[in-house]
Structure formats: C-alpha cells, structure tokens
Residue, then its C-alpha position, 0 to 999 in steps of 0.5 A: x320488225x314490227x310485232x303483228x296484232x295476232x302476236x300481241x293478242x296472243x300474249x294475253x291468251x297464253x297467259x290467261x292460260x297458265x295462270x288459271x291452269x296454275x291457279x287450277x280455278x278461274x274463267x280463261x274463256x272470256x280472256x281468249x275470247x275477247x282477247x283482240x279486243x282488248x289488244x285494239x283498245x289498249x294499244x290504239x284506242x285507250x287515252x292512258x299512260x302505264x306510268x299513271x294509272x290514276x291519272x285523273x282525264x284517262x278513259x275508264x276500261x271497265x271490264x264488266x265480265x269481271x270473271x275474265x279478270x285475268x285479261x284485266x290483269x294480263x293487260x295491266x302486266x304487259x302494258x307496264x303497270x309497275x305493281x302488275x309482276x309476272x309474280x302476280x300472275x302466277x300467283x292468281x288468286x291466292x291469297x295476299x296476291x294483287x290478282x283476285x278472282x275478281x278485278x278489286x279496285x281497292x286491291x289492284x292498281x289499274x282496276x277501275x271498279x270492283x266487278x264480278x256480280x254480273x251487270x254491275x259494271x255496265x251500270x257502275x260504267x253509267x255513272x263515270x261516264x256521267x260524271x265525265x260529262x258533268x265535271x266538263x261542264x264544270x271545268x271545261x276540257x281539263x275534263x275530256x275522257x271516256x268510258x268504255x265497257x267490256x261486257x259479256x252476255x251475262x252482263x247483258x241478261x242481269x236486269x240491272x243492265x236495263x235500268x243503266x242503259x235506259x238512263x244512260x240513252x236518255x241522258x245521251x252520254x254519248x262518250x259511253x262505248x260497251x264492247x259486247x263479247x258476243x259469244x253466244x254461250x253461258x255456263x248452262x250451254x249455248x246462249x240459245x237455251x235460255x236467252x233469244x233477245x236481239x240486243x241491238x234492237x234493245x240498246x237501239x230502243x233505249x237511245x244507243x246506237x248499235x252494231x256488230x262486228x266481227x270481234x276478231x278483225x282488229x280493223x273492223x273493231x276499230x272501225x266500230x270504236x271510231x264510229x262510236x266516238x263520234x256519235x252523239x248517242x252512247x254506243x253497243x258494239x256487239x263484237x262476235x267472238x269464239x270462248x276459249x279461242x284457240x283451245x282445239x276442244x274447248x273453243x266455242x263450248x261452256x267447257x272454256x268458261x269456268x275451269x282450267x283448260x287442262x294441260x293437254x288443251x293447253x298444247x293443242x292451244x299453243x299449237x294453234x295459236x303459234x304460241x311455243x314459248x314456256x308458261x309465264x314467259x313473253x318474248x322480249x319484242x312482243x313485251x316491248x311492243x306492248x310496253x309501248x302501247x302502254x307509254x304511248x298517252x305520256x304525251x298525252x298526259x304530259x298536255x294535260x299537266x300544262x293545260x292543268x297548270x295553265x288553269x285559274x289559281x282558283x279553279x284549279x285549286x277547287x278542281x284538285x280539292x274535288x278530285x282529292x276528295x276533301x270537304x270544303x272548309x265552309x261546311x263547318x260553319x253552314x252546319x254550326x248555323x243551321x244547328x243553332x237555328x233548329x236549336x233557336x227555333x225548335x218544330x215538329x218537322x219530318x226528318x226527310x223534311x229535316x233533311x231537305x232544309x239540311x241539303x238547302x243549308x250545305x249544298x251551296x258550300x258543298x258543291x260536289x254534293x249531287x243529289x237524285x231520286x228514283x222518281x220519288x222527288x217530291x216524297x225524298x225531299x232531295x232536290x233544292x234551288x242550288x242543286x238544278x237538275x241536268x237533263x239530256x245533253x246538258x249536264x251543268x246541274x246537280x241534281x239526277x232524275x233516275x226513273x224508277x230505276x234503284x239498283x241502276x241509280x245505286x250503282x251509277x252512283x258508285x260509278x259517280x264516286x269513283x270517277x271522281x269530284x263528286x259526293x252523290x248522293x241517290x233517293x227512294x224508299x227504304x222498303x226498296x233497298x231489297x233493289x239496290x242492295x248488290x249496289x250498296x254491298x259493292x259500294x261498302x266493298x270498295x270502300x266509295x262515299x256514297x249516300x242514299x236518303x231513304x224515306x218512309x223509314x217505318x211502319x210511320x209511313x202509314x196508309x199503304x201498307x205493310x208492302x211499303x212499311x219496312x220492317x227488316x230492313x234496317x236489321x239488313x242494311x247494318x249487317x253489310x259490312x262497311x256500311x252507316x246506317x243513320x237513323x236520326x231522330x229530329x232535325x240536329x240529329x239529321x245535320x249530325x247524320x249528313x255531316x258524319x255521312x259526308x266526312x265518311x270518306x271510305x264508308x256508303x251511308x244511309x240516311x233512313x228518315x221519316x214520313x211522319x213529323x217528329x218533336x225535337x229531341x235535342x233541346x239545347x245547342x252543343x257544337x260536337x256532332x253527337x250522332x258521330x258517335x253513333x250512340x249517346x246518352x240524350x236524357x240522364x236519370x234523375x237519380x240511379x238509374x234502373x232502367x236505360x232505353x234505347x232507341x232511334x229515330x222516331x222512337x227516340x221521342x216514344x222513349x222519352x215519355x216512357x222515361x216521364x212515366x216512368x219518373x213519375x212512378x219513382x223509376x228513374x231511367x235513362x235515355x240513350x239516342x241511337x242515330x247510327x248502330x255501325x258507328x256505336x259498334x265499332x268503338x272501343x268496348x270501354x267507350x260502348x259500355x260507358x254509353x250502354x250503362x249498368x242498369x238492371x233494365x235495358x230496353x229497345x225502342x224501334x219499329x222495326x225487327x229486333x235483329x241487332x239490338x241484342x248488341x245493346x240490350x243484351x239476349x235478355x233485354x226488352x225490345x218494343x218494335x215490330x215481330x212481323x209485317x205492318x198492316x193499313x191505317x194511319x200511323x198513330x193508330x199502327x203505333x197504338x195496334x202494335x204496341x210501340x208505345x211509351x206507355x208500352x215500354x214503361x210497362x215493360x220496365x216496371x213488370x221486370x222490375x217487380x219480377 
C-alpha cells in the first residue's frame, strides 16, 4: 500500500514534537509548519542520495530558519543518514549529541551550513548557488546542481537578506529557489505588528521571479518548485502556512514558536494529525517509504561517478584537487619568486598595492582563488588580468563585483568556500567589518577559508576622517575565535600574510593593509615564511637588549627608527614584527616568550587601541597608538598630532629606563 504524502509529513511533525518536549527547549512551530514542504522537496524534488551526504553535484537544502532545526534533523533520520539515530533525536540539543539547537555543518552530517543568526542562510545560499554556476562553467555538467533555501519571515526581515537577494537577481542565478514559510507570525505576535512588506514585489524588484502557493498542497508546492526550475531568474515562493500545524491551541500562535508544546498540546496534536503511535516511534511503512526517498538519487549518483570517470586525466584530476581542497604545488615557487624580487628590488609600496602584485603573481597558479570588492575595486586593489570579472549570466571569471553590499559579500563568500572548489576571497575597508562581522564569526565557527582584504587599515588613511579611520577594529576582529587577523608591514610580509591565509585550510583570515606607502622592513631574502609564526624578531640589539618594541604593520618601520634613536642614546633594543597576533598567540608558551624576550622595557607600536597587546607587553607595558577616534588631516601630520612617533616610543623607553 503506498504511504500518503499526509503520512510521511506527519512523521516530521510528531518527532519535532517529542524531541523538543523531551529537550524541554527548541522551536517545534517551524518544523510542523513547513513540514509538507519539506516532505515535497525530500522525496521528489532534491538530487541527493542518503548514502552520501557529501556528494559533490547534490542540490544544497539550506534550512535558513535554523531554529526549526529539528525538521533539518528529522529529515536526515528518516531518509538514512547513517549517523542521524533516533538516539540523536532524543538527545536534542544536549551536549556532545549530533543534534544542536542549531543546524552546525561542522557537528552534524547532512548540514549544509551553520544557521541560526537569522538571514544568514539565505545569504550563505547566494554564494553556493554562485559557485554552482561558476564551477560549471569551469568543468561543464560534471557540475549540475542546485540550491534551495527554506526561509522563514525572520530571514526575510534581517537586512542582510536584501544585499543577497539584490546580487543574487542581478548575477541571475536562476538555479537559486527560497521556499518562503509564509506564516505570518514572529515571537512579538502576528507578523502584522511589526512588519507589512509585500515581499514578492520586493523579490520581484531585485530580478526574482515570485509566487505563493498554499504550503499545504504538496501538489501545488510542486508546481511551484517545477516552475522555478525552469526559470532564468532566481525563484521566492511564498509558501502559506499554519505554525505549529496540528497543536488544537497552539497552531497558528507565537505559542508554537519557541518552547515546548506541553504534554497535553501534544495529545490533542496527535489526535488531529491521526498520529497514535508512541513518542520517538515511526511505523516500519512510513520509515521505509522515506528510506526510499532517501536512496532514490543513487542512480543518480551512480551517472555521475561514470561521467566523472569518463572525464580528462587532466581536468579531472584539477576537479578533485579543488573539491578536496589542496593548493596547487606551483604556488611555492610563484611566492619564493616574488620574495626574491621584492627582496632584489626593494619600494615604498602601500600594502594593498603589496597585495595587489601579490595576487598578480599567485592567481595564475592558484586558479580556485576568487577575488571581489564591495564596490571599493579601485582602492582594495583586488582585481588583476587573471582574475576576469563575471557578470550577469556569465559566470567563466574570477573576480565579483558586490555592490556596496559587506555583509551580503561576507556571507555569500562563506556559501563560496563551502560549495566547494573555491578559495574566495572579498574587499572593503576595515572601518566596515562592523558590516560583515555576523558573516566572519560564522565563517571562523564553521571553520571555512575565507579571506577578506581589508584597506585603509589606520588612522594612515588620511583625510576622511575619524568615520573611516579605524581604530577598534583590529582589537574586534582578534578577539573572534578561529580567526588571523594579518597585518603585514611591507611587501615580503604581505606574500607571507597571503600564503599563510591561503594554506589555512580551517581558519577565515583577514588581511588588514595600508593606504599609505611604506618602506621595506625585510631586507634580505629568507625562504621560511616568518609571518607564519605570527610573530618574529626583525631587528636584534646591538648588545643586551633593555628594551623590545613591538609592532605591526605600518608601525613596524616607526619601531625601527625608534630602535636607531634609541642606538644612538647607548639603549640597545630590539624589534619584534608582529603581521599576525592570532597566530603568535596560539604557540607554545616557550616559543612566545623566547620571541617576547626578557627585557626591562617592552613597548607597543600600533595606531590602533591598546585592547590585546597587553598579551605581549604586559598590563605595565608602554603602548604608542591611539586611546580615542582619529580626526581629518594628512596622515603625517595625524602620526605627528597623535603621537605615534619613533621619537614618541624612544622617549618612552628611556623615561622608564631612568625611573
């Protein structure tokens, strides 16, 4: 007898029920709600096959209302994911389980990206649809897969969502479908008290077709999703549905949303939903019914084995070194190459311009590096001959033009990295992290190679002023966990800073650069990447040392001529580069105090806030740099008004000497 549509929805409904009633925590709302669509896309929409989760041409399932994740993991149990044990749901978010409060790619196979901060997913979604489409135009249909999101009004409401909708109509990525839950209700009550926009006309203004449908009516979901794949634009479809459907007092309210149902909302459910069976327990036809939506893409998976197989010795080795995520062999040599010519022909060159001949040098070796602005092309310093820009429809280029769009770009890029084959890479200024920061702290969470090339890294930057100088940023940006924050002080250190980012396989990095030139600070040619280490001895003294000045970036050189002064005075001191506090930070204590040294005096240099230095200098120690915002003028005379001089730091050396 074949199992009804109404049946197998139901299965996901009673056990988003008795795993947040068990949990006694979680959201059962959205999984009751948008359980039909669901059960539409898993078992006749969705190229995927339960036996391989990873399987690199799968459509993507982004369940972006990552507070409905037990209909994430529901999904996964009934359709076969091996690790997905009825164990794991009845141990919903408890610690050490493979069932979160919310979905983790990292924790949880299946999971496509870590959800939960609302908006993200549909923005993360933009960026694997993206790279769908760009790695078919690499390696033809071998790459053939889409993207579908399941997004809830929250989603919609969170302003990153319009940044990722905006590229995504613009760039066309017509295999991108969002399933809207069109429930009408948030945590406050009904949509209607805070929130009245006609969201199809607002997709339908970025370039998204649009439609709703009745998100009950698994023929009518169908339809809709059959329609979207054939369009040549990406695809809302606003699905209308009723949270907590099925709960007799609860269905349709806020109440569904965020808590437990209670034991006797959850009889009545099982009433209405014609649902008798015990908690946690499936009847054997509905679980096979669903085991078979799960296997149904072997098949297909299968095809796709032989037309890999089938593909140039070549190509097909490139393909898989991509998706497996391991650098190409020539990129040690195009960066030994391009140390020994800076070394060769040292220049008073602008690290974003460092940067800049870095990228010419390596993208041609490195071709799954993708590169972009947020509209700040010309000042980031990103875009090369090898790395074209794409544009709408055509997708063979290497470089994305974002728009004035940070957080959408962070978070598309994140989406980039976990599809696959790519190492992306975005661009603005560094006063504008505060944009993107929800997207980095994701990316460092999941654990993604992602790297952003953020310029204008000081008060260096000059005449406008104190609302683009930043000044707290750095001390932000190192505090996130699982995050390099480099900040390379000439043209070897930025190389170093680019390779180390690029062979951080698990870890986003940062590359915080200058507007301003700089002199070179590494003088002669040593083939180990010192900036690696995060930290280094660049100058020794000339003798015991009593003082040891640290610094990064563009201070780096402003610690040098401190150490000339203070040479000169009889006060030998030593000088510590310091491209990558993370990095120093996490060695071994022997290794960071053989590197921090003994002397009497230890001093900071940097044009920034003192906020993590301390780690170096200790809570006594001498910071140079900044203790407020910066103000409007050239940027020698901000370094001179401020205070960030060498004459500033060897002062400062010899009054504590003398104290």
């Amino acid at each position: 007898m074949t199992v009804s549509h109404e049946s197998m929805a139901n299965a996901i409904r009673a056990l988003a029920m008795d795993a947040v009633e068990k949990a006694k925590s979680g959201h059962p709302g959205l999984p009751m709600g948008a359980a039909d669509i669901a059960t539409v896309l898993f078992t006749k929409v969705l190229k995927y096959d339960a036996a391989d989760m990873r399987w690199p041409d799968r459509d993507r399932f982004v369940l972006s209302a990552g507070h409905g994740s037990m209909l994430l993991y529901a999904l996964l149990h009934l359709t076969g994911e091996p690790s997905m044990t009825m164990d794991q749901l009845r141990n919903f978010r408890q610690l050490h389980s493979l069932t979160p409060g919310h979905p983790e790619n990292f924790v949880t196979a299946g999971v496509e990206t870590t959800t939960g901060p609302l908006g993200q997913g549909v923005a993360t979604a933009v960026g694997m649809a993206l790279a769908e489409r760009m790695f078919n135009a690499e390696f033809g249909d071998v790459v053939d897969h889409r993207t579908y999101v399941l997004a809830s009004d929250g989603d919609l409401m969170e302003g990153v969502s319009q940044e990722s909708i905006a590229i995504a109509g613009h760039l066309k990525l017509n295999r991108l479908i969002v399933l809207w839950d069109d429930n009408g209700i948030s945590i406050d009550g009904p949509l209607s008290v805070s929130d009245s926009v006609d969201q199809l006309k607002r997709f339908e203004a970025a370039g998204w077709a649009a439609t709703r449908v009745d998100g009950h009516d698994p023929a009518a979901i169908l339809a809709a999703v059959e329609q979207a794949q054939a369009s040549d634009r990406p695809t809302l479809i606003a699905c209308k549905t009723t949270i907590g459907y099925g709960a007799p007092k609860r269905a349709g309210t806020s109440k569904s949303h965020g808590e437990p149902l209670g034991a006797e909302e959850i009889e009545g459910a099982r009433k209405a939903l014609n649902w008798p069976h015990e908690p946690f327990v499936i009847p054997q036809d509905i679980l096979d019914a669903w085991r078979a939506a799960g296997a149904r893409g072997a098949q297909a998976r299968a095809a796709w084995g032989e037309k890999l197989a089938a593909m140039d010795g070549a190509k097909k080795f490139e393909f898989e070194r991509r998706l497996a995520g391991q650098l190409p062999l020539a990129l040690k040599a195009a960066a030994l190459h391009f140390k020994k010519k800076v070394v060769e022909e040292p220049a008073e060159v602008a690290t974003r311009k460092a940067s800049e001949s870095v990228i010419a040098a390596i993208a041609p070796h490195v071709p799954e590096l993708v590169t972009g602005s947020a509209d700040l092309t010309g000042s980031n310093n990103t875009k090369v001959a090898s790395t074209p820009a794409i544009s709408p429809g055509n997708y063979a280029g290497r470089f994305v033009h974002w728009g004035i769009r940070e957080h959408g770009m962070a978070a598309a890029i994140n989406g980039m990295a976990l599809h696959g084959g790519y190492i992306p890479s975005g661009a603005t200024f560094l006063v504008f992290a505060d944009y993107m920061r929800p997207s980095l702290r994701l990316a460092a969470l999941m654990g993604v190679r992602h790297i952003e090339v953020l310029t204008h890294d000081s008060i260096g930057l000059g005449e406008d002023g104190p609302t683009h100088q930043p000044v707290e940023h750095l001390a932000s940006l190192r505090c996130i966990p699982n995050l390099n924050v480099f900040r390379p002080a000439d043209q070897t250190e930025t190389l170093e800073c680019w390779v180390a980012a690029l062979e951080a396989a698990h870890t986003p990095s940062v590359l915080a650069l200058t507007r301003q030139n700089l002199p070179p600070v590494r003088k002669t040619m040593v083939e180990e990447n010192l900036s690696a280490g995060g930290a280094y001895e660049l100058s020794p003294a000339q003798g015991v040392a009593r003082a040891s000045l640290f610094a990064s970036g563009s201070e780096v050189h402003i610690a040098l001529e401190a150490q000339a002064i203070l040479a000169a005075q009889g006060i030998p001191a030593r000088v510590v580069s310091v491209p990558c506090m993370d990095l120093f930070l996490a060695r071994p204590e022997a290794e960071r105090r053989a590197v921090i040294g003994d002397a009497p005096v230890k001093v900071a240099i940097e044009a920034a806030v003192r906020m993590g230095w301390d780690a170096l200098i200790g809570s006594d120690g001498v910071f140079v740099g900044m203790d407020g915002f910066g103000a409007s003028a050239p940027y020698k005379q901000l370094y001179q008004h401020f205070g960030i001089t060498a004459q500033a730091a060897a002062d400062a050396v010899a009054s504590r000497l003398k104290a």
